[in-house]
C-alpha positions as CSV (number, residue, x, y, z in Angstrom):
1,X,18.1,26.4,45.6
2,X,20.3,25.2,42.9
3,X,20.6,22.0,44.1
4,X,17.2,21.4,44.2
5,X,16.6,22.7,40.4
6,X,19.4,20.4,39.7
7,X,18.2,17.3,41.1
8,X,14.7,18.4,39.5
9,X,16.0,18.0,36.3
10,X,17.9,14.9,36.6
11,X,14.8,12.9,38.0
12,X,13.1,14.5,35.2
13,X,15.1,13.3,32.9
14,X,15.3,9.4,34.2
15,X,11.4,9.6,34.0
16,X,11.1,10.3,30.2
17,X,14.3,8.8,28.8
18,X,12.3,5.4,28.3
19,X,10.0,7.3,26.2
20,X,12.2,7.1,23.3
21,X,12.3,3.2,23.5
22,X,9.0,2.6,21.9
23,X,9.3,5.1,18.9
24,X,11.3,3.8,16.3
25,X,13.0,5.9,13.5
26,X,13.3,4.3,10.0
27,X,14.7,5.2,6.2
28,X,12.3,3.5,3.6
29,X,10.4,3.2,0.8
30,X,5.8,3.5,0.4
31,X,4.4,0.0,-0.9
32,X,1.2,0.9,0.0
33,X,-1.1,3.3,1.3
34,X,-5.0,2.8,2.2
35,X,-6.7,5.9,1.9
36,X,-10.2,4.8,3.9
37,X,-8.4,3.4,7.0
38,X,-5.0,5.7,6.9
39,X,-3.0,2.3,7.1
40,X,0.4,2.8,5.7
41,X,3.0,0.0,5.0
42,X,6.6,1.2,4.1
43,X,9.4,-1.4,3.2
44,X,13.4,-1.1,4.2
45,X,15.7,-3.6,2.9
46,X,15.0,-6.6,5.3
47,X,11.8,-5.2,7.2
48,X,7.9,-4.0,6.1
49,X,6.0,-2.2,8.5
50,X,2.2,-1.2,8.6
51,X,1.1,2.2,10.7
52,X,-1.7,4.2,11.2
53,X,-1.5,7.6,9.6
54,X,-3.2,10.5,11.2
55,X,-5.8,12.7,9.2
56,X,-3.7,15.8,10.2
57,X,-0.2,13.7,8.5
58,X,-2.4,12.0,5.5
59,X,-3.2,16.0,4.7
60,X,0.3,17.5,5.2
61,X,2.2,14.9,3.4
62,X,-0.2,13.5,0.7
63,X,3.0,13.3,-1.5
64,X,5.2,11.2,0.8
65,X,2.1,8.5,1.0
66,X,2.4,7.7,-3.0
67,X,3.7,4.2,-3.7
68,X,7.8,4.1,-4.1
69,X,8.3,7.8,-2.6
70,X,11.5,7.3,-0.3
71,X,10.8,8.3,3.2
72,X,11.9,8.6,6.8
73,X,9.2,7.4,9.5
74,X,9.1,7.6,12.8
75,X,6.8,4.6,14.1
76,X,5.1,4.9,17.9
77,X,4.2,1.3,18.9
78,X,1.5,1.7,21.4
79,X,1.7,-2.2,22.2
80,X,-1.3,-4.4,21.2
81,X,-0.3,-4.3,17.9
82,X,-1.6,-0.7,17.7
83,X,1.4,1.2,15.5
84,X,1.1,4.5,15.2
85,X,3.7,7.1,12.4
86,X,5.0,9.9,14.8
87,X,6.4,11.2,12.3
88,X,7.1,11.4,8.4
89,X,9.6,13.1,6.1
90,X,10.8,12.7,2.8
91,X,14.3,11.1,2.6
């Protein structure tokens, strides 16, 4: 029986280690932020990035979306071109 939990958890964990991949954690700084469309574009030192903000995020962390607040994002890139912040902190 422990075997079987064991090898439960290992196939587990192949199956949603490539989930990481796609989100992308990143120290920067708010250029800009769109209130009507939630589209947010932070800058680092050699990169920009634009994201779609959630309503539930835009509400929780008005603060952090003011131009030249230093921040930590976690970007989801959905593929298409759709990128999405998973996450948002200040730095």
């Amino acid at each position: 029986m422990q075997i079987k939990n064991l090898v439960a958890v290992f196939v587990l964990a192949i199956f949603l280690a490539p989930v990481g991949v796609f989100a992308q954690e990143k120290n920067g700084t708010v250029s800009g932020y769109d209130d009507g469309s939630r589209m947010l574009t932070v800058k680092g030192k050699d990169w920009e990035q634009k994201a779609k903000v959630s309503s539930d995020t835009a509400k929780n962390s008005a603060d952090l979306l003011k131009e030249g607040a230093k921040v930590k994002v976690e970007f989801d890139d959905r593929g298409g071109g759709d990128v999405r912040v998973k996450s948002l902190m200040a730095r």
